[in-house]
FIDREN-157662 format. One record per residue: z, x, y of N, C-alpha, C, O, CB in turn. Coordinates in steps of 0.02 Angstrom, whole numbers, plus 32768, in hexadecimal, padded with zeros to 4 digits. Each point is the difference from the previous one (the first is absolute). Glycine has a CB too. Layout:
ZXYZXYZXYZXYZXY ...
END
This chain:
D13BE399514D80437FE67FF77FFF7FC57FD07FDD7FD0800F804180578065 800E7FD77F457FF87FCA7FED802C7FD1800E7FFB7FCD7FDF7FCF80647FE0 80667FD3806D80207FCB80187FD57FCE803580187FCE801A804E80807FCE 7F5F7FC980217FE27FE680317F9E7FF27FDA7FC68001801480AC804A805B 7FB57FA97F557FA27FF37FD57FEC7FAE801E7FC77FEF8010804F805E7F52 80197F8F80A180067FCE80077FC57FE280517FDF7FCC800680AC804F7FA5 7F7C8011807B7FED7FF5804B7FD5803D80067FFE80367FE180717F8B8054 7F63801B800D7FD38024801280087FF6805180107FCC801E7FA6802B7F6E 80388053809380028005804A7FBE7FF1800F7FCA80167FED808F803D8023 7FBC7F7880207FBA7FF38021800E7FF8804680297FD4800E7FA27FF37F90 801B8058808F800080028051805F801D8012800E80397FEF7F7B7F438024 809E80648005801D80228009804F7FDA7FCF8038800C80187F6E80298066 80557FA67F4B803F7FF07FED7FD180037FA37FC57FF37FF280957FB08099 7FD980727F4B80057FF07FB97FF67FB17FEE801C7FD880258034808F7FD5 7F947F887FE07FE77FB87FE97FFA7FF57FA07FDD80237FDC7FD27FDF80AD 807B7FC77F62800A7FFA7FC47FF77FB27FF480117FD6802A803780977FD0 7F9A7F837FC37FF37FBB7FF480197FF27FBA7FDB80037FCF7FC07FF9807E 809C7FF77FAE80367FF77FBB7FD97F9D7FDC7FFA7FCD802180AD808F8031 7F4A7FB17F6B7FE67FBB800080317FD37FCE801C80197FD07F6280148048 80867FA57FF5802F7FB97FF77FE57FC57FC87FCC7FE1800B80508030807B 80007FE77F517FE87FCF7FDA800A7FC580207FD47FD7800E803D80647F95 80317FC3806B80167FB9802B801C800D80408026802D80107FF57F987F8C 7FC580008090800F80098047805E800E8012801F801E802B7F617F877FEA 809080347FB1806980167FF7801280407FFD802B801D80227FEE7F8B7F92 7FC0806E801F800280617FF77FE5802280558016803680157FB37FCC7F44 80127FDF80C27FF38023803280437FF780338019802F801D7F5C7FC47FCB 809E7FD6801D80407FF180298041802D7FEB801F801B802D7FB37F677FDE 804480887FA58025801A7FF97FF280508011802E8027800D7FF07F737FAF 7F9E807680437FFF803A800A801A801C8054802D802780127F757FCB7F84 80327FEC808C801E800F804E80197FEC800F7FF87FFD803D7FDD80187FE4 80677FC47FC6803D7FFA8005802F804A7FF98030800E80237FAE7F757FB2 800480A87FF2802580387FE77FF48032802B8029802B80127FD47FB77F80 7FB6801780867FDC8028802D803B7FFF804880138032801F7F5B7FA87FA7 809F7FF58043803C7FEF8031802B801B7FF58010802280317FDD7F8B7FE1 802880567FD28063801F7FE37FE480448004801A80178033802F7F8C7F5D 7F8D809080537FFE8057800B7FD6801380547FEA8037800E80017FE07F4C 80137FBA80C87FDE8005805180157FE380197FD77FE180227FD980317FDB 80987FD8800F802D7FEF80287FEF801D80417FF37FD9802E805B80197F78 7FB1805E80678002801D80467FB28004800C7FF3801B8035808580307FC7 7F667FA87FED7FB5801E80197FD37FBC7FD3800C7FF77FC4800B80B88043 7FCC7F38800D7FC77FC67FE57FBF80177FD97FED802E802580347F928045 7FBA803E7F6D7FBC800580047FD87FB7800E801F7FCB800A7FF4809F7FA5 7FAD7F9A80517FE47FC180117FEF7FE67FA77FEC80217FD07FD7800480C7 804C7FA17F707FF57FE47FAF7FD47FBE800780057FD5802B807980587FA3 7F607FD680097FC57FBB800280107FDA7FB97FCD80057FDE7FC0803F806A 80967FA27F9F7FF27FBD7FD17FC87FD97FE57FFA7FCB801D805480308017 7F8A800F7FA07FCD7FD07FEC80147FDD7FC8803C7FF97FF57F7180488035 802E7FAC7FB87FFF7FC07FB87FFF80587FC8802080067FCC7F6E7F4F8064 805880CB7FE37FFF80307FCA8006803380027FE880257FD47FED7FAB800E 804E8047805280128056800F80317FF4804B800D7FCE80207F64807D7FA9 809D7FE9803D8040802180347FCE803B80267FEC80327FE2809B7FC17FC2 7F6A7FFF809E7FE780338018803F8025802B80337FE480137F507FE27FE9 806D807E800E80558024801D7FBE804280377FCB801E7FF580CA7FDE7F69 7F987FFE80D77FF580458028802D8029802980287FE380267F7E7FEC7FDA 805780737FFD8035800F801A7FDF804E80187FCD801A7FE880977F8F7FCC 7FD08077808B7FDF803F80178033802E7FD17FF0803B7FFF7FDD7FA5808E 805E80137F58804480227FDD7FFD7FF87FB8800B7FCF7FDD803F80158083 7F9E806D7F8C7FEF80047FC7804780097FD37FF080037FC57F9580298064 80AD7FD77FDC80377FFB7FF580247FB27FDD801C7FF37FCB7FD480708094 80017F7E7FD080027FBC7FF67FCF7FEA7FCF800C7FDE7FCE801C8017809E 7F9080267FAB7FE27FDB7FCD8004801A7FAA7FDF7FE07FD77FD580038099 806A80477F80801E80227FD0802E7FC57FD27FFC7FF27FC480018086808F 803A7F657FF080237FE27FF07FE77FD27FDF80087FF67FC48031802E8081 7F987FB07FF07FDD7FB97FE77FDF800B7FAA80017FD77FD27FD5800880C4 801580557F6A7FDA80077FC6802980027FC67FE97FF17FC97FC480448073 808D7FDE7FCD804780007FCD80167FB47FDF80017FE87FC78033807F808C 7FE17F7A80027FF07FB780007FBB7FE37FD680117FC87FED802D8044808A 7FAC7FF87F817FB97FEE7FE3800E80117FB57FFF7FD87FD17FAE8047809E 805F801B7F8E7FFF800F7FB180267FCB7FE47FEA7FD47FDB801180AB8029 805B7F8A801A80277FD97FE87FE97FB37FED80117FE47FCC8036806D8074 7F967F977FE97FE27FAB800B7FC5800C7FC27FEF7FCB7FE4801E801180C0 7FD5805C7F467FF4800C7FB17FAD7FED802C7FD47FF27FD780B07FDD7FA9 7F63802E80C87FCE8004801C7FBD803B7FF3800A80327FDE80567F948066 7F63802E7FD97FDD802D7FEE7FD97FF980437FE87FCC8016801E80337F61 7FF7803F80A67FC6801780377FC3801A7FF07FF1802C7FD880617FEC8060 7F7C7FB77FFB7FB7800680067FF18028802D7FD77FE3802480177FBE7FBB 801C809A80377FF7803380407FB57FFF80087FEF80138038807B80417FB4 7F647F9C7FEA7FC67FF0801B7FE37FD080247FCB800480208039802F7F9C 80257F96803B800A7FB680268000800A80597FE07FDC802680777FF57F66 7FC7805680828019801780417FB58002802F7FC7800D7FEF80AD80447FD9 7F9E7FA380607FC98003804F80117FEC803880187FC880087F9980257FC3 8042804D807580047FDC803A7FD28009802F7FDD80327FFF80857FCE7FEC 7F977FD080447FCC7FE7802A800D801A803380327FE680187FB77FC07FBD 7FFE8088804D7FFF800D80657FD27FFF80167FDA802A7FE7806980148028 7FA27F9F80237FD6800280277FEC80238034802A8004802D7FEB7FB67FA9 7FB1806580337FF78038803D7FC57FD780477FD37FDA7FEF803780A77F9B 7FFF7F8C80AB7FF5800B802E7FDD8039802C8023801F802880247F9C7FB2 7F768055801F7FE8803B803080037FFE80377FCB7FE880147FFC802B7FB3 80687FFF80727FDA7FE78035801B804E8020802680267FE27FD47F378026 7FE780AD803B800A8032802980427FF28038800E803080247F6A7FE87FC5 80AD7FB0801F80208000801980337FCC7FF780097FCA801C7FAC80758015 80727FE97F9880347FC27FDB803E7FDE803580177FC77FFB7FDC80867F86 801F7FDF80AB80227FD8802F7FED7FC8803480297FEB8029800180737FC0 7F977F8A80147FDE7FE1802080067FB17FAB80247FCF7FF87F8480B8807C 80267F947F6980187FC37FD980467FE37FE980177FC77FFD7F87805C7FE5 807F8027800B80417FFA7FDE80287FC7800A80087FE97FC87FF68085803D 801A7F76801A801A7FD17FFD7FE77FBB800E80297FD27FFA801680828013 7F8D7F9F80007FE57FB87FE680127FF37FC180167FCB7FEB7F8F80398054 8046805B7F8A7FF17FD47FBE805480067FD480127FF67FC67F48802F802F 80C07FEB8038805C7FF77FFB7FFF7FC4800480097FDD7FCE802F807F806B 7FBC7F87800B800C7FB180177FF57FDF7FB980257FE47FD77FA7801C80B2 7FE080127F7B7FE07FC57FE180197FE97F9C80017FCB7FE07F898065808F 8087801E7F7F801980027FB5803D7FEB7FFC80087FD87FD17FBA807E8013 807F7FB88045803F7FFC7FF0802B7FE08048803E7FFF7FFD7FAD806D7F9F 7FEF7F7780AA800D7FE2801480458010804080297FDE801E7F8F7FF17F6F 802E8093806F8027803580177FD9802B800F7FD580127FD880807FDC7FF2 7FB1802D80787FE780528010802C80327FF57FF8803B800D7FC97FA18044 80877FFD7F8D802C80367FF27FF880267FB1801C80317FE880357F898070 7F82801F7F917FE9801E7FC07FC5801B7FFD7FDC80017FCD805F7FBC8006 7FB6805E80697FC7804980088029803B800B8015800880397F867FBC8004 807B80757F848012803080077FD180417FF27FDC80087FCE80857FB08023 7FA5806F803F7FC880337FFF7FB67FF37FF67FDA7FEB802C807E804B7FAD 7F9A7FD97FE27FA67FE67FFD80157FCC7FC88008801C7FCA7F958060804F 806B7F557FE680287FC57FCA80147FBF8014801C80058037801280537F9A 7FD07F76801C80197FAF8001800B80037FAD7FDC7FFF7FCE7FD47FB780A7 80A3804D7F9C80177FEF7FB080377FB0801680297FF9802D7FDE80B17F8C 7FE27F278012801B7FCB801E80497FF97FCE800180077FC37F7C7FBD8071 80AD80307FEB804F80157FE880147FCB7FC8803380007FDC7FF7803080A3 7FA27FA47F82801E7FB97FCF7FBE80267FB57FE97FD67FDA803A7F8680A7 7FCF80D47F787FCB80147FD47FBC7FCB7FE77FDD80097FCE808F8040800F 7F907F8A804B7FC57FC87FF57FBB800E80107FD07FE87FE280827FCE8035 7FA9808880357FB480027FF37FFB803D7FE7803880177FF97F9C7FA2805B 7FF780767F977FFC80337FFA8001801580257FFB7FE180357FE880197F90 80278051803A800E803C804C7FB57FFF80247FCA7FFD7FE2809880707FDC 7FA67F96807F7FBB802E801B8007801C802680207FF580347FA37FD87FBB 801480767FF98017804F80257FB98007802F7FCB7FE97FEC808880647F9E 7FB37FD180AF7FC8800880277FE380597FF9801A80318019801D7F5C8040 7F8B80707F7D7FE5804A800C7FD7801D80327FCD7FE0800C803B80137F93 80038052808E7FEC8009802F7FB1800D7FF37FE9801E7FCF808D8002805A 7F657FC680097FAC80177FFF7FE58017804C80288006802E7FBC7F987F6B 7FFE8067806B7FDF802C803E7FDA7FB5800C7FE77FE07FD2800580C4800E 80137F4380707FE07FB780147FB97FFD7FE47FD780288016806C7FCF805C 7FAF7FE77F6A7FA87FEF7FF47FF77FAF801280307FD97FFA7FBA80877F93 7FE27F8E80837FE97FB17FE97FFE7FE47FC67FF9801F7FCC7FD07FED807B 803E7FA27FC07FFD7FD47FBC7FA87FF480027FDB800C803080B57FA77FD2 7F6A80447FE8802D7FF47FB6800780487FD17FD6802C7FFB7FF57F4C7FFC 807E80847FE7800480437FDA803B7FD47FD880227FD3801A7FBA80AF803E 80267F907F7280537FE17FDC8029801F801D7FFD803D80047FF07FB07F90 804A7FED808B802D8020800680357FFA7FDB8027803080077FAE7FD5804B 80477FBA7F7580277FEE7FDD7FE880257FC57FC680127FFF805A7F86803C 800A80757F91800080207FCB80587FE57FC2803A7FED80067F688085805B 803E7F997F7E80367FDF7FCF801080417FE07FD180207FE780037F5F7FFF 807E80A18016801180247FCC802A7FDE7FCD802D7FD8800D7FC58082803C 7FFA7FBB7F7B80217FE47FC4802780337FE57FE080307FEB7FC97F827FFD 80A080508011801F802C7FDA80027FF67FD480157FC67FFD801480528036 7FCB80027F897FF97FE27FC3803080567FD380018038801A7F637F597FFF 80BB805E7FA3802380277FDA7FA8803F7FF67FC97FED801280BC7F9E7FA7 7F8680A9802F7FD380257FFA7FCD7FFB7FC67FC37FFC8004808B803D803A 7FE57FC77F7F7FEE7FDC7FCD7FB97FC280087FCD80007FDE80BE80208009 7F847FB880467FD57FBA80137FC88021800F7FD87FFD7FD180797FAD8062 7F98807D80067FD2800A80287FCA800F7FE07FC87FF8801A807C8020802F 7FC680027F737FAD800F7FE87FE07FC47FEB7FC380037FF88053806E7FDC 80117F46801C7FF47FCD7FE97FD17FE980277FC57FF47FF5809A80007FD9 7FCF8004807A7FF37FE1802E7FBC801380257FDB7FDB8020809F80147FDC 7F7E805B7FF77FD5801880397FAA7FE87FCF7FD27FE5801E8097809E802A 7F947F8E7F6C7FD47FD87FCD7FE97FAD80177FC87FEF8013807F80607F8E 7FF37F8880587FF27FCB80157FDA7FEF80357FD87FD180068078802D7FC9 7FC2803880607FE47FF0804D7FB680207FF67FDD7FEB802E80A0801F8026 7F6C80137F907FC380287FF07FE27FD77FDD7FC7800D8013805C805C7FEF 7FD47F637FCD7FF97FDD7FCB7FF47FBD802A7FD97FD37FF3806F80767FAE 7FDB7FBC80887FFA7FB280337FC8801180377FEE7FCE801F80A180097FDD 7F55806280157FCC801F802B8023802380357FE6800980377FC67FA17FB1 808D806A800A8017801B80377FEF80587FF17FE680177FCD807F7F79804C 7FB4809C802F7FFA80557FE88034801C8014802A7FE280217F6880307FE9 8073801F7FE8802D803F801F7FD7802380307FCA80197FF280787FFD7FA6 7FE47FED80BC7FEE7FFE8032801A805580217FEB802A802880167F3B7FD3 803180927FDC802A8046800A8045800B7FDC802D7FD77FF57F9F8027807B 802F804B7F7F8031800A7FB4800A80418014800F80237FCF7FC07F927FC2 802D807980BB801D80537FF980377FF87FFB801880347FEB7FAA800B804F 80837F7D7FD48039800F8007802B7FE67FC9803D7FF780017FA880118071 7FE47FE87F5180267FEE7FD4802A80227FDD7FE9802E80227FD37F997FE2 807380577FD4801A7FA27FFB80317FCD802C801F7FCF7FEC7FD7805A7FA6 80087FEC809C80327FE3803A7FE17FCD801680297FD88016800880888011 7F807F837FDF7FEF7FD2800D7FBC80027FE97FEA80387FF380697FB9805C 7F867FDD7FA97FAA7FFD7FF77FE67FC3802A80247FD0800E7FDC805F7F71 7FCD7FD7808E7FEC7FC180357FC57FF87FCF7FE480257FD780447FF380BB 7FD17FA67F857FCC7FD27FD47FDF7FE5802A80147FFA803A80257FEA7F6D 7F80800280407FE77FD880447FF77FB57FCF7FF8800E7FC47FB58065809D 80527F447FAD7FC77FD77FFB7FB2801280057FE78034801380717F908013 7F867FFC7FC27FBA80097FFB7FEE801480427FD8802C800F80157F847F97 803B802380877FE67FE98050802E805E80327FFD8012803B80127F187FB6 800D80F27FDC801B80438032804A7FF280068023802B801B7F6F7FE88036 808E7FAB7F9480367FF8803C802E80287FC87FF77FF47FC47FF87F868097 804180B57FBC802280357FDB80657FC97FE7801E7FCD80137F7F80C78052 806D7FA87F67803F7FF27FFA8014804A7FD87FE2801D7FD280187F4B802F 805780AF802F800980377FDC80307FF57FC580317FDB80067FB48063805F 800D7FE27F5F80427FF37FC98025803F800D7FE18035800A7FE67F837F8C 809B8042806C801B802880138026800B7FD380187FCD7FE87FD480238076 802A80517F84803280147FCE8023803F80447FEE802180307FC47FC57F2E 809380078071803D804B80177FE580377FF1801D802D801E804C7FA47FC6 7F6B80437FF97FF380347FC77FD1802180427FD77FDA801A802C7FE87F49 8003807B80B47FD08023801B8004800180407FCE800D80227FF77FE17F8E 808D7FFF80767FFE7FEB80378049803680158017800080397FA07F727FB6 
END
């Protein structure tokens, strides 16, 4: 879709990073961003040098990107990444809500296998099911959603820094990497899922 070159799906919402010469241009922009999402919001981040935007409504984000042109803006869709954190454990209703408590200060923000905290400040963490073993074993794991484009960069770098590829049958939907020391992180694209 080229109404949608602009953004990249990562986990479960579209994500776009429009960049700003001046922090004024960024204001006027989501300001405008305001006026065509009157009924429906996306989440918008403000920096010194870009406009980050997310949204599950590819429709909308169609719009924003119109908005954008107009503001004579330019998107970095490779810029884009998001962070979730995983959890192995064998019995997520047993932890589940401590790590509600403890992240967002609510057990009402443990839904299903998930703590998504509603003010978007920590990253998500999703709990994956495992069959009970002893520690020590990792049970935390870092997924990185990254645009697809990125991932071959990224996965070099991490090889180049001493890291490996740990596992790759489900690529391209995800690849896991290890550190020197084993401790894994999966990179996640839309692509293959």
């Amino acid at each position: 879709m080229d109404e949608l070159q602009d953004w990249r799906k990562l986990a479960q919402r579209l994500h776009a990073r429009f960049l700003i010469d001046a922090y004024a241009d960024g204001v006027r922009f989501v300001a405008a961003v305001g006026e065509v999402c009157q009924d429906v919001g996306p989440e918008v981040r403000l920096g010194e040098t870009f406009v980050d935007v997310a949204t599950r409504d590819a429709e909308l984000a169609g719009r924003i990107s119109a908005v954008a042109a107009e503001h004579g803006l330019t998107a970095d869709p490779s810029a884009v990444a998001q962070l979730e954190i995983g959890l192995d454990t064998a019995d997520l209703v047993e932890v589940g809500p401590f790590w509600a408590a403890v992240l967002t200060g609510s057990t009402d923000s443990f839904q299903g296998n998930d703590i998504i905290d509603p003010t978007g400040r920590v990253a998500a963490l999703w709990f994956q099911g495992t069959t009970p073993h002893e520690t020590p074993r990792q049970r935390f794991h870092l997924d990185l959603w990254l645009p697809p484009e990125v991932v071959p960069g990224r996965i070099e770098a991490a090889l180049a820094a001493g890291g490996k590829v740990v596992y790759d049958e489900e690529a391209p939907a995800f690849i896991v990497l290890a550190d020197p020391q084993g401790n894994k992180v999966c990179l996640c694209m839309s692509e293959g899922r």
